[in-house]
C-alpha positions in Angstrom: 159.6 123.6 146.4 156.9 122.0 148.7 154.9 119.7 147.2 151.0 121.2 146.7 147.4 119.6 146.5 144.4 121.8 145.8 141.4 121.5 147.3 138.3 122.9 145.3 135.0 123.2 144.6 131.9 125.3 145.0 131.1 127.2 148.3 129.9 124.3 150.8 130.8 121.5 149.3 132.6 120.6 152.1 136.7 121.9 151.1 137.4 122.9 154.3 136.1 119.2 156.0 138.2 117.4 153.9 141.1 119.2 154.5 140.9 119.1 158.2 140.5 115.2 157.9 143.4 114.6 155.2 145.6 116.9 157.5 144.9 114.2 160.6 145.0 111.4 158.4 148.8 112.1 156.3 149.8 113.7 160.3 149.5 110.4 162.0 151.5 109.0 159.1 154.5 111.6 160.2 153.8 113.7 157.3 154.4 117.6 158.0 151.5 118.9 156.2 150.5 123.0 155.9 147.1 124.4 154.9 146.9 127.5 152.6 143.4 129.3 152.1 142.5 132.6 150.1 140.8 135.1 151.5 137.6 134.4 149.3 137.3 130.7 150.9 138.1 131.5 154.7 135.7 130.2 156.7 135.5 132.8 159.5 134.4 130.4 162.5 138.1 128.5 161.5 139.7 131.8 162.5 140.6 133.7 166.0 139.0 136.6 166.7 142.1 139.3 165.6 142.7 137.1 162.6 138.4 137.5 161.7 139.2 141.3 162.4 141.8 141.9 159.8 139.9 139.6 157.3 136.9 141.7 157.3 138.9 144.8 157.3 140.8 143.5 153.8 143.7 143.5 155.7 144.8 139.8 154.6 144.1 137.9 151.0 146.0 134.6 152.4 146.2 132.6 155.5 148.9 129.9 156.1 149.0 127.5 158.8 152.3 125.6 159.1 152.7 121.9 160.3 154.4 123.3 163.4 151.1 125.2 164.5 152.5 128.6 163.5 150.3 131.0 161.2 150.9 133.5 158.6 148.6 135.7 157.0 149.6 137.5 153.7 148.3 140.8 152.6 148.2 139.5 148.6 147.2 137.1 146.7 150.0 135.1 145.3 150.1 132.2 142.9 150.6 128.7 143.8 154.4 128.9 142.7 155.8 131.6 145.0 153.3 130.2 147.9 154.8 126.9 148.0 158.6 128.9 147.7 156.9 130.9 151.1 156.1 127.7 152.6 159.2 125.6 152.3 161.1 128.8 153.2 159.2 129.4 156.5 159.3 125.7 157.2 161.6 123.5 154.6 160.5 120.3 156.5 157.0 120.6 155.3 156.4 117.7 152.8 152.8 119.0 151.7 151.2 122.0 151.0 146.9 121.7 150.9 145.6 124.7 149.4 141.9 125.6 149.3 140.4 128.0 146.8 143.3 128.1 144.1 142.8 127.6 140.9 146.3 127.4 139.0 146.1 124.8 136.6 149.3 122.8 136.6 148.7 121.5 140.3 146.5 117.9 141.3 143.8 118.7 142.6 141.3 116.8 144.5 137.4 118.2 143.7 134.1 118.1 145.5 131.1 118.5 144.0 128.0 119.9 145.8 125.1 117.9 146.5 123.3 117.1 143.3 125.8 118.7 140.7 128.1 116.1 138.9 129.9 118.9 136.8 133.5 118.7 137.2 135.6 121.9 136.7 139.2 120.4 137.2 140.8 119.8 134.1 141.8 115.7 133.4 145.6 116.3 133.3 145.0 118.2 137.3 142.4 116.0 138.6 143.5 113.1 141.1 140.5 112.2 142.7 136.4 113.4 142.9 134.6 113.0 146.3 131.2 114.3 147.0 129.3 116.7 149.5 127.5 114.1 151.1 130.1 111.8 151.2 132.7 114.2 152.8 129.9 115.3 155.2 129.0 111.8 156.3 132.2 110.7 156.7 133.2 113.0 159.1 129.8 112.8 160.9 130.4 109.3 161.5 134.3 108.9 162.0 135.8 112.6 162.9 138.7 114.0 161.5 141.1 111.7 160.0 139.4 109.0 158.2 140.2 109.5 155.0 142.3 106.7 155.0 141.9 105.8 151.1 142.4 109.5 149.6 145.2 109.6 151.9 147.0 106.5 150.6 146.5 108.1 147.3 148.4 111.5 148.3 151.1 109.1 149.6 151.4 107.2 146.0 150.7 109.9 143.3 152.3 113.4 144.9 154.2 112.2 148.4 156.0 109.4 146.2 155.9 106.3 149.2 154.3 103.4 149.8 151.3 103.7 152.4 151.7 102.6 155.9 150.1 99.4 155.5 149.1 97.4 152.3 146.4 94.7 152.2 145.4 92.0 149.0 142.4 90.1 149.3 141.6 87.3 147.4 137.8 86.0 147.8 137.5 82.4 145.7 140.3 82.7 144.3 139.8 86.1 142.8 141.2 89.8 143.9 139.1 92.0 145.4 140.9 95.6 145.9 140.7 96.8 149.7 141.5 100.1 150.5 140.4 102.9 153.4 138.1 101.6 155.9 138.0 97.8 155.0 142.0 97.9 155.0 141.9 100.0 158.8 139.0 97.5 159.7 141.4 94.4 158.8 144.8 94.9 158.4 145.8 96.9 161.2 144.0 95.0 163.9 145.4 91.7 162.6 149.2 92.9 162.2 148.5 94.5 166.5 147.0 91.0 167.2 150.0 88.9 165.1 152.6 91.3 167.4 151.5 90.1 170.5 152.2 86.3 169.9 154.7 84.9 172.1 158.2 85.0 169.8 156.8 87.2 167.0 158.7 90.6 166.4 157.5 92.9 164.1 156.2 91.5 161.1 156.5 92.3 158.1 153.9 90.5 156.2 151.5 88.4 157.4 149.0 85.5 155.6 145.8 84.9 156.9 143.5 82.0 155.0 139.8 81.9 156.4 137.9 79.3 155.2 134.1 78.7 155.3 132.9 75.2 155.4 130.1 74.7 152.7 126.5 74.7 153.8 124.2 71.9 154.4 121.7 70.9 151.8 
């Protein structure tokens, strides 16, 4: 079975944002990701004009989009279980399935919470991470699909089972400060492209880097 990730929280929190972003984020890792959205939770602008059609008409209680651009709409609901059989049957190479508006417990789930409500529905045992309306919705204001690099690296760790792309420990006077998301793109990439172009370096595959500040004049 494909491994599965729901999405959830209340109408406009911002579900269908984070999806598109965590889709372009895991996609330019070479992850085959599909989407899976009830009826109850399409968005209709997301949708083609036939597709809209046989929404409003009933005529479809599930929508999947496959990593290879291909789309199938369901005329049932159906439970994460036998989706997930449906997805790795239509596509076996998919390695994730994102699904928005299900509520099996049993699943990880990441939740957002709307703008001024910090009531979490998810139960403990499901929930793998908490993001907010505003943040979501700033976020992709600023930087577009795709950057969100640190829920990403946690998909990778907890359900995709690898390492991410690139790590990064920083140590500031001598004690560890975590880096992760947009400090780690900000720092780590653009000194591993920078280290490659060195006359006689290959790829590496770590690199240390000690910056040093000289102290301040009385």
């Amino acid at each position: 079975m494909t491994n599965v990730l729901r999405v959830v929280g209340p109408p406009g929190s911002g579900k269908t944002l984070l999806i598109v972003s965590l889709v372009e984020a895991l996609r330019s890792r070479d992850w085959r990701v599909a989407t899976a959205v009830r009826r109850e939770a399409i968005e209709s602008s997301l949708l083609d004009a036939d597709a809209s059609k046989q929404l409003d008409a009933g005529a479809a209680a599930t929508v999947i989009a496959l990593a290879n651009g291909g789309r199938v709409t369901l005329e049932r609901a159906m439970p994460l279980p036998g989706l997930s059989s449906v997805v790795a049957s239509l596509d076996p190479s998919v390695d994730l399935l994102l699904a928005e508006g299900f509520e099996d417990a049993g699943y990880p789930a990441v939740e957002l919470l709307a703008p001024g409500d910090h009531t979490i529905e998810t139960a403990e045992s499901d929930l793998l991470a908490v993001v907010s309306a505003e943040e979501m919705a700033g976020t992709f204001a600023t930087f577009g699909p795709g950057e969100t690099n640190g829920l990403a690296d946690l998909v990778e760790r907890e359900i995709l089972g690898a390492e991410p792309d690139v790590s990064m420990n920083i140590t500031i006077d001598e004690q560890p400060v975590e880096a992760m998301g947009f400090v780690k793109d900000m720092i780590a990439k653009p000194v591993l492209t920078m280290v490659e172009q060195l006359k006689g370096v290959d790829l590496p595959r770590s690199v240390r880097l000690n910056i040093r500040r000289r102290p301040k004049r009385d």
